[in-house]
C-alpha positions in Angstrom: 9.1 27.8 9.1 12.6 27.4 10.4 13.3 24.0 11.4 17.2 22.4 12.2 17.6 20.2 9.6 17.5 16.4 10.6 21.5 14.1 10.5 20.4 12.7 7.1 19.9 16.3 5.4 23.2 17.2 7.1 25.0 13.9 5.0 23.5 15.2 1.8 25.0 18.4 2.6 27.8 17.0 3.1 28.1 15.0 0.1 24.9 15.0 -2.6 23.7 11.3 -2.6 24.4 11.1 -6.2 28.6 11.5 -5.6 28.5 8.4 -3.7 28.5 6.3 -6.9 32.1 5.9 -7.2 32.6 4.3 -3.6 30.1 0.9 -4.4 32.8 -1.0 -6.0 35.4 -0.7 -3.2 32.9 -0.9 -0.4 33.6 -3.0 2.5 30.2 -4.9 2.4 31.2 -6.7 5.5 31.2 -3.5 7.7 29.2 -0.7 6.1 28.5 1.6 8.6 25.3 3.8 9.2 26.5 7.0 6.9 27.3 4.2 3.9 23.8 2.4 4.8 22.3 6.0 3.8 23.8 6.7 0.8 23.6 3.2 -0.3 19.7 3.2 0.0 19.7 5.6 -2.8 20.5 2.5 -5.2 18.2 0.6 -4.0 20.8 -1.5 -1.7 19.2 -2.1 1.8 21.0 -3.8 5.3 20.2 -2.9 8.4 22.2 -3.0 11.8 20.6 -5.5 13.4 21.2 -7.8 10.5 24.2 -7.1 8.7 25.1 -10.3 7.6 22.8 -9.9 4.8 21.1 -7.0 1.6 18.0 -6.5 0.2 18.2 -5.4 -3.8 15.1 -3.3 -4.6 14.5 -3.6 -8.4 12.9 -0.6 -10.3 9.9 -1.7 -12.4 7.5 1.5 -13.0 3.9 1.0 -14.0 4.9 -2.4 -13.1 5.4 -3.3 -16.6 8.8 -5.3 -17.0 10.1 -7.5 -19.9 10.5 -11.5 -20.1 14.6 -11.0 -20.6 14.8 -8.5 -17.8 12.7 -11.1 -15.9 15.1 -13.9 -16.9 17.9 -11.9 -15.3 16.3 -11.8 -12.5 15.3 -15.6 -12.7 18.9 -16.8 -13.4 20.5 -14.4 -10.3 18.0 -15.7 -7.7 18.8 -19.2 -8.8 22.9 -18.5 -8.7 22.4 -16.7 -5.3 19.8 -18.8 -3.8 17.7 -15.4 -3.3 14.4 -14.7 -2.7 12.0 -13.4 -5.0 9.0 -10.7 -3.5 6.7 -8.9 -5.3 5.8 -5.7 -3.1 2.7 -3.8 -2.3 3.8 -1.1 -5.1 4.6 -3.8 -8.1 8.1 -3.0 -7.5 10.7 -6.8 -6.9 13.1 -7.6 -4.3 16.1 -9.5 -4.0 16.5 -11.0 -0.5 19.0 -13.1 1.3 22.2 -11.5 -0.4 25.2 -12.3 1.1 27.7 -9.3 1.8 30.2 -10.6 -0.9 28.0 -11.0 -3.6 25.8 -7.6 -3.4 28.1 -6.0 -5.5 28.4 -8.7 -8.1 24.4 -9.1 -8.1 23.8 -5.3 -8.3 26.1 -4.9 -11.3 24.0 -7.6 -13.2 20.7 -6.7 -13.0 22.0 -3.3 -14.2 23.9 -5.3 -17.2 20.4 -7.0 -18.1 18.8 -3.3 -18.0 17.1 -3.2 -14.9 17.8 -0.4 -12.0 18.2 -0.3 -8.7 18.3 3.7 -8.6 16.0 5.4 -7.0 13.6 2.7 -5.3 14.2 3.7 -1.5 15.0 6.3 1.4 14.1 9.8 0.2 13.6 9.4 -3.2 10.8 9.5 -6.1 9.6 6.2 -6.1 8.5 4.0 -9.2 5.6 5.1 -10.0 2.3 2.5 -10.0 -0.5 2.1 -11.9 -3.5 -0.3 -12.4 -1.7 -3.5 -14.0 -4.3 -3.8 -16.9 -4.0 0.2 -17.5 -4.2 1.1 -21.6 -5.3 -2.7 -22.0 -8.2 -3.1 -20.5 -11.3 -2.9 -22.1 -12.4 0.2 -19.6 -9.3 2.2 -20.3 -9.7 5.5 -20.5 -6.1 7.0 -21.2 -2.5 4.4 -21.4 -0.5 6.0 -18.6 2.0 4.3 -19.6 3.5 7.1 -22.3 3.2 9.5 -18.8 5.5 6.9 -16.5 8.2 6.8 -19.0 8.3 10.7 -19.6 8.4 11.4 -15.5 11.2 8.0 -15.5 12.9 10.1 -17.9 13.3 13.7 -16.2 14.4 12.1 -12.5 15.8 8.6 -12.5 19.5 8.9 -12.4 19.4 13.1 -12.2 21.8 14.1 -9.7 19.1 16.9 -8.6 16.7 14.4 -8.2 18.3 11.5 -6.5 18.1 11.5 -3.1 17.6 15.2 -2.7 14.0 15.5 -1.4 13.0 15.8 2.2 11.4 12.3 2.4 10.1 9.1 0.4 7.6 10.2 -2.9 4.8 8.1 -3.9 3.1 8.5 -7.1 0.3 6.4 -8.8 -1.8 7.3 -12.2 -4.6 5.8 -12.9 -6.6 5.7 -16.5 -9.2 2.6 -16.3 -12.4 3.5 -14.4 -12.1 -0.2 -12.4 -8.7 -0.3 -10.6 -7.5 -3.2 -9.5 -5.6 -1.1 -6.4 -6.4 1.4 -4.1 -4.6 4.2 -5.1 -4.9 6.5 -2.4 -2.2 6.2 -0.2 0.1 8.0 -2.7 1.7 11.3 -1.9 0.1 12.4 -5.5 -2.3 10.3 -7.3 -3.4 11.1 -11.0 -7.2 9.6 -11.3 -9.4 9.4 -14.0 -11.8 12.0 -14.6 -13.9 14.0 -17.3 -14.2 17.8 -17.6 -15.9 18.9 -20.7 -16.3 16.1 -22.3 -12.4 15.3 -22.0 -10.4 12.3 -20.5 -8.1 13.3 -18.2 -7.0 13.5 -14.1 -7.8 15.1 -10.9 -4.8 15.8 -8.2 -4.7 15.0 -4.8 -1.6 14.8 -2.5 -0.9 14.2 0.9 -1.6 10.5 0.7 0.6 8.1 3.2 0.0 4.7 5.1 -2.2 6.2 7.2 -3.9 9.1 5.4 -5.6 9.4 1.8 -4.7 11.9 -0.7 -7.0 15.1 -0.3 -7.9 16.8 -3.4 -6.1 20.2 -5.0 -8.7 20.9 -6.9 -6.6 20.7 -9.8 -8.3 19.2 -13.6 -4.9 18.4 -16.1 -5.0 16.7 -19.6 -3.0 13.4 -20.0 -0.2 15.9 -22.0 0.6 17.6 -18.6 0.7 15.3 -16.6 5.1 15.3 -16.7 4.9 18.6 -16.0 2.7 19.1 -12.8 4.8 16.2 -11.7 7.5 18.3 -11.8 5.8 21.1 -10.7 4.8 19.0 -7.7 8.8 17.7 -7.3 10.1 21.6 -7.1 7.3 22.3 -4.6 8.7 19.2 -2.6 12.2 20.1 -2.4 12.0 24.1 -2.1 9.1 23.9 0.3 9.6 20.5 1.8 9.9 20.1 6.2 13.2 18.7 6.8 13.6 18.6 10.6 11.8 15.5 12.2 11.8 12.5 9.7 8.5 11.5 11.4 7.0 14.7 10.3 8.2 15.7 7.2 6.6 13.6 4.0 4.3 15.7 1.9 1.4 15.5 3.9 3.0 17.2 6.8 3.7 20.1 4.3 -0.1 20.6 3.5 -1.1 20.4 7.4 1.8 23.1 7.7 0.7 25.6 5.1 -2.7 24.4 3.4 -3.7 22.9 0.4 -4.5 26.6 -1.1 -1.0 27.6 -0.7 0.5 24.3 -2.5 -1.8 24.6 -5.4 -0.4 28.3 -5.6 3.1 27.2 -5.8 2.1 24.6 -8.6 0.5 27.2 -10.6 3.4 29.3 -10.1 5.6 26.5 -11.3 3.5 25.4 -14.1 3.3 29.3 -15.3 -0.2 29.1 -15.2 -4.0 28.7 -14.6 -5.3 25.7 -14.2 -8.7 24.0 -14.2 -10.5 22.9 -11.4 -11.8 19.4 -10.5 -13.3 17.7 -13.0 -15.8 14.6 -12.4 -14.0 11.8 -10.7 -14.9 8.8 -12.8 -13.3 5.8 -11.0 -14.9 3.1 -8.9 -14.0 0.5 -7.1 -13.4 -3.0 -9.1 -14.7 -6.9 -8.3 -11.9 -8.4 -9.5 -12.4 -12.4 -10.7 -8.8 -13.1 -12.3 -9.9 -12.2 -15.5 -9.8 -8.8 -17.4 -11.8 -7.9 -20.6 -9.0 -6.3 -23.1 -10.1 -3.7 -25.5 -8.8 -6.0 -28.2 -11.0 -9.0 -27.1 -8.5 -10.4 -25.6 -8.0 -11.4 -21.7 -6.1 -10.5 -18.9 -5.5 -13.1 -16.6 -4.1 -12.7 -12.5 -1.7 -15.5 -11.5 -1.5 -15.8 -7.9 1.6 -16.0 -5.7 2.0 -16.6 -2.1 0.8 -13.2 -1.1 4.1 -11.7 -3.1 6.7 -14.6 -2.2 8.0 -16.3 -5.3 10.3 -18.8 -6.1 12.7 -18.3 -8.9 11.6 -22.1 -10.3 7.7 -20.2 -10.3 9.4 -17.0 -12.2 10.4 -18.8 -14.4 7.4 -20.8 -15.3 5.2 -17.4 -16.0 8.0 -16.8 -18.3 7.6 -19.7 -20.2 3.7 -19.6 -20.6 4.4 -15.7 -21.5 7.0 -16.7 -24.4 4.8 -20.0 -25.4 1.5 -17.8 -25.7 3.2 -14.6 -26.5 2.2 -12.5 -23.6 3.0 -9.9 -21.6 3.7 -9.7 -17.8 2.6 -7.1 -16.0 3.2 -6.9 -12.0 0.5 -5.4 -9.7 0.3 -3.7 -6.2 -2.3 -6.8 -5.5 1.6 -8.9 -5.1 0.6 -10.8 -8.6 1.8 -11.7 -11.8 -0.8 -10.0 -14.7 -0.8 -12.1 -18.2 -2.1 -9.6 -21.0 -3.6 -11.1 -24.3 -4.7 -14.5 -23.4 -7.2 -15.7 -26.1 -9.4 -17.3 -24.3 -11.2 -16.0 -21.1 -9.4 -17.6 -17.6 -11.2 -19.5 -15.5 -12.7 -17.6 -12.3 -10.1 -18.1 -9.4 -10.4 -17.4 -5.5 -9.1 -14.1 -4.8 -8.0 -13.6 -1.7 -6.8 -9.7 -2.3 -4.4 -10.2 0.9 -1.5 -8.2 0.5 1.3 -9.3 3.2 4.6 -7.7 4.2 8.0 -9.2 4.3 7.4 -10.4 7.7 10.2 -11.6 9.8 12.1 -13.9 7.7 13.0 -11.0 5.3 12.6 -7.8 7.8 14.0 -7.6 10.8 11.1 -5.0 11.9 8.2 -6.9 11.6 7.2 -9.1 14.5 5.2 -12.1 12.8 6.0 -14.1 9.8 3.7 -12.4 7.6 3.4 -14.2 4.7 3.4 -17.5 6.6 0.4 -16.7 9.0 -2.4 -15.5 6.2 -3.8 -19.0 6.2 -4.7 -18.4 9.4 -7.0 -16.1 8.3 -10.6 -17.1 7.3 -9.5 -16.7 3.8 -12.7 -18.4 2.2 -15.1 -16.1 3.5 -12.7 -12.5 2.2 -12.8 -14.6 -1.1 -16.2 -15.2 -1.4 -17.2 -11.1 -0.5 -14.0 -9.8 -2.4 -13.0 -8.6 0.9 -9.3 -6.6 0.6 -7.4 -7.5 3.9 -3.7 -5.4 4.6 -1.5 -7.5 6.6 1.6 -5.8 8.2 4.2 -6.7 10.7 5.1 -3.5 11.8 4.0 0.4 11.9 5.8 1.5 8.7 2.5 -0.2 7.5 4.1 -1.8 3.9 0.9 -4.3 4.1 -1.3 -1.5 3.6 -3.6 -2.5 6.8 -5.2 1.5 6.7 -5.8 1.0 2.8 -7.9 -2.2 3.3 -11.5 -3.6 4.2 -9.8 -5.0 6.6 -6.8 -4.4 8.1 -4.3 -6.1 10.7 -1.4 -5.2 12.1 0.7 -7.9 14.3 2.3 -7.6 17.0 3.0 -8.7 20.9 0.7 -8.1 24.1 0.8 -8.5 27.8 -2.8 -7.0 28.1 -4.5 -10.0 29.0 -1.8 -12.5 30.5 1.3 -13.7 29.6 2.9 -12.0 26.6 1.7 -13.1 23.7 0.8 -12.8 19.7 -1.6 -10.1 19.1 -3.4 -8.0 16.3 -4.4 -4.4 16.0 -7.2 -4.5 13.7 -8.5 -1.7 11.2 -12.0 -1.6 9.6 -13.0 0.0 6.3 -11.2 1.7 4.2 -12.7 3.3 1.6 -11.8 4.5 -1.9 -13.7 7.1 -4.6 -15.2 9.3 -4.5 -14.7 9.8 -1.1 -11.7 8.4 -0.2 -10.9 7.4 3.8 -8.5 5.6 5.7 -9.9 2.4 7.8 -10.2 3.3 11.6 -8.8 1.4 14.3 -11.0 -0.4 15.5 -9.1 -2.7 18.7 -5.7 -1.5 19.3 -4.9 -5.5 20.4 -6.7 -8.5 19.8 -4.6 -11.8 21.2 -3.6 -14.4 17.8 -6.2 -16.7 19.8 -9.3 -15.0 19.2 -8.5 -13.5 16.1 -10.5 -16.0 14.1 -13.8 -15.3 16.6 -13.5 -11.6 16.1 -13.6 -11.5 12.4 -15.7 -14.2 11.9 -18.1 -11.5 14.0 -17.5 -8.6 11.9 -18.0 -10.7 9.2 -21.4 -12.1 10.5 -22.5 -8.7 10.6 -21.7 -7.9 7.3 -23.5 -10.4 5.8 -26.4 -9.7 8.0 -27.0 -6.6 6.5 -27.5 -7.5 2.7 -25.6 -4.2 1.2 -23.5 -5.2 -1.7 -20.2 -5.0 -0.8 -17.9 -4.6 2.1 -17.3 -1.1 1.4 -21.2 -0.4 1.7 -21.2 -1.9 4.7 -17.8 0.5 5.6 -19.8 3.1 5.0 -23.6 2.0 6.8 -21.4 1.9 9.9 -19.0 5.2 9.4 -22.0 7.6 11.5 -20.9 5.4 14.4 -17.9 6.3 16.5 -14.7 4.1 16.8 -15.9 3.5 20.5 -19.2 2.4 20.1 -17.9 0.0 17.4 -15.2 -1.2 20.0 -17.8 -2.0 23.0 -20.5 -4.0 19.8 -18.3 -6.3 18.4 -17.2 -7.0 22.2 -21.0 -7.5 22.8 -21.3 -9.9 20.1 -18.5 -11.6 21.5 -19.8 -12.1 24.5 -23.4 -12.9 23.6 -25.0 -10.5 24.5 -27.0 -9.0 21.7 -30.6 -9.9 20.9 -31.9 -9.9 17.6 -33.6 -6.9 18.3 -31.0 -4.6 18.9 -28.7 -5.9 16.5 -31.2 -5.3 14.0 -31.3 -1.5 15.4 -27.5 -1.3 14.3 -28.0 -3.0 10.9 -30.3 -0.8 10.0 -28.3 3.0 10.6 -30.2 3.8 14.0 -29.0 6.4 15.8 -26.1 5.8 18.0 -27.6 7.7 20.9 -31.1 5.6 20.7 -29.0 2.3 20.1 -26.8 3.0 23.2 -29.9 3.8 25.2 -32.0 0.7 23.5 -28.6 -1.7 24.4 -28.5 0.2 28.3 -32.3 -0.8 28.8 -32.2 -4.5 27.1 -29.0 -5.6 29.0 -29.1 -3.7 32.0 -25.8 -2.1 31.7 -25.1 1.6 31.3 -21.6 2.0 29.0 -20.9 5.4 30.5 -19.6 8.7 29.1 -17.3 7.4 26.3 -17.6 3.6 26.7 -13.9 3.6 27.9 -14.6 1.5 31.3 -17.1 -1.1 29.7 -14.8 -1.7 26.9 -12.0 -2.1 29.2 -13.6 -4.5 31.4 -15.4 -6.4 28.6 -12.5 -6.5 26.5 -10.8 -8.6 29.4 -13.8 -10.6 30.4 -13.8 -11.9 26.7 -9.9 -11.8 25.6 -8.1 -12.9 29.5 -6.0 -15.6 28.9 -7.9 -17.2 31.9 -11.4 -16.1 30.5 -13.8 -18.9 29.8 
């Protein structure tokens, strides 16, 4: 397929990302323009146009394992810069709030106190994530951690590798059968699985923010795992779209030429045969805060502000790490991970919220992220391990498609004046059948948030299955639009027991809508489109009752 390449793939033409190196330390911070803004991405240096008064540092941490002094860098230079501290949805840190005069002087130190920048943004490999507790925990399977260094090795800080693929590469391996995470929004996930009697992974690619990795069909040994990595990497960059950059991450590839076709190019690269699928042995975790060890020992979750951190806060994990000789792990849940307590941690509320940025560090997002969870009814996601994905804007870092819940705010004038509003997504699921959450309501006003998911939730509890993700899946025969027009009819009253008892238990949709039609009296139409419309403004109208 012939496609004109896009302006960034003409500036690495024009000068590989890597050569821009030598230009950092006379860089005029104060007026980078947008071809320096490019290649500075590359070392994990962010600023955007519409704020370029101040950087973002992303700091590289793969498998999310980092040491204490590397964290006391960090501690000391948030304190001397009054930065802020985030933990993302990928384990990965963040310096905010960096003045233009100082990102050069702050960039050189973490890189002094071992810690890179390299590699962590625009259209690189990413750091690569794994479970928190993987090769610890008690239901470890393989330590990926051996793997992440060996793929760290062969790219980060390669000329051929930095910057030089079509788009952003996320990669996640996974060797415990519980995650923590949901793994499937990576372009290529390793996940546990058995063939033969043997530990190792099936591949899948094609994972994104709004899509889950499909399966190649591939069955590898822990060994060769750096190599189909690599494999995958060539396939990338030979193969790779390069013309629109909203079309052109890895997915887009498989939708262009098929999976069979990309597994042929990795067994061309690999120089051989390889197995197929092997038995998929992961499932989906409860997590408490506490983590049975394979030694005995615990693992304990200490809970930040949905990712924000202060560097007074770093710095007291530090010191319970060095005082109780422990190490820190950092998860895609936005928490600290404590491995070999002695003793087992109390049981703490875990909201399993993850939250973009939000406004005060992304000029993007539209809400204060971070700031607005409370509003959320965050007893009742606690008390059912609900997962809820919180993002300010479409690029989706909150992981709202990769949640039991997931919301997405933003501004409406649907149902008056403009005003706060939500697009909300509903279950997600993971293994062994892996599925994005659908949108459900494309925009709920701030206002009745709270009624909506207190409804959903109603409903979930209502139907006795185990977990939210049963329910997720009781209510996946239904279609997006006859989910839209219920939880509108619950809003509004409308239901009887009777029917709503109909729903709970997995009754045809056809027979519910005609059983709803004849109770209430109203006929929903071809599509539900015009009784959704007009209920969805008799409940939601800013001069509704």
């Amino acid at each position: 397929m012939t496609q004109k390449p896009n302006k960034l793939e003409r500036l690495k033409s024009e000068l590989p990302p890597a050569q821009f190196a030598p230009f950092l330390e006379t860089l005029d911070w104060e007026n980078v323009n947008e071809r320096e803004r490019f290649y500075l991405k590359s070392f994990g240096i962010y600023n955007i146009k519409m704020r370029p008064d101040v950087y973002m540092l992303r700091l590289r941490i793969d498998g999310g394992q980092i040491g204490l002094p590397e964290l006391e860098v960090i501690a000391a230079l948030a304190q001397e810069h009054e930065l802020n501290v985030i933990i993302t949805a990928r384990a990965q840190i963040e310096l905010h709030g960096i003045a233009p005069g100082e990102v050069y002087a702050v960039y050189t130190a973490l890189h002094r106190g071992g810690i890179t920048t390299h590699q962590t943004l625009t259209d690189n490999f990413r750091a690569i994530t794994t479970d928190p507790y993987d090769g610890a925990a008690a239901d470890s399977r393989i330590d990926t951690q051996p793997l992440v260094a060996q793929i760290r090795e062969r790219i980060l800080d390669r000329p051929e590798w930095m910057g030089t693929i079509p788009r952003k590469f996320n990669t996640a391996i996974i060797g415990r059968i519980t995650p923590l995470v949901n793994p499937w929004a990576n372009d290529l996930l390793f996940a546990l699985a058995q063939r033969d009697g043997a530990w190792g992974f099936n591949v899948y690619l094609g994972g994104k923010n709004s899509e889950v990795a499909r399966p190649v069909d591939i069955f590898i040994l822990p060994e060769a795992v750096p190599d189909l990595f690599m494999a995958v990497a060539g396939v990338f960059r030979e193969h790779g779209l390069r013309g629109s950059r909203a079309k052109i991450r890895f997915f887009h590839l498989i939708e262009s030429v098929g999976m069979a076709q990309v597994r042929d190019w990795i067994e061309a690269a690999m120089g051989q045969e390889l197995s197929q699928n092997g038995e998929l042995q992961m499932a989906r975790a409860v997590p408490t805060g506490a983590t049975l060890l394979g030694d005995g020992r615990y693992g304990e979750m200490v809970a930040t502000r949905y990712g924000d951190v202060t560097a007074d806060e770093l710095l007291a994990v530090i010191s319970r790490a060095h005082r109780e000789h422990l190490e820190i792990h950092l998860g895609t849940d936005q928490n600290f991970h404590l491995i070999g307590v002695s003793h087992p941690p109390a049981p703490v509320t875990q909201t399993q919220i993850i939250a973009c940025a939000g406004v005060r560090h992304c000029p993007l997002a539209l809400w204060d992220i971070k700031h607005d969870v409370p509003a959320l009814p965050l007893d009742r996601f606690s008390r059912h391990g609900i997962t809820v994905g919180f993002s300010g804007c479409l690029k989706g870092c909150g992981r709202h498609y990769h949640s039991d819940i997931g919301l997405f705010g933003l501004r409406t004038n649907l149902y008056g004046e403009t005003e706060r509003a939500v697009r909300v997504y509903l279950g997600a699921i993971q293994s062994p059948d892996a599925a994005p959450g659908r949108m459900i309501y494309y925009s709920v006003p701030e206002r009745k948030m709270e009624a909506l998911l207190s409804v959903i939730l109603d409903e979930y509890e209502h139907s006795g299955l185990p977990d939210f993700e049963s329910y997720a899946r009781h209510i996946r025969h239904y279609s997006t639009e006859w989910l839209q027009l219920w939880y509108l009819l619950h809003l509004n009253g409308q239901l009887t027991e009777e029917i709503q008892a109909g729903f709970l238990d997995g009754r045809d949709e056809k027979a519910l809508v005609a059983e709803t039609t004849e109770k209430l009296g109203t006929d929903p139409g071809e599509g539900y489109a015009d009784a959704i419309r007009s209920l969805s403004h008799r409940v939601w109208d800013q001069t509704a009752g």
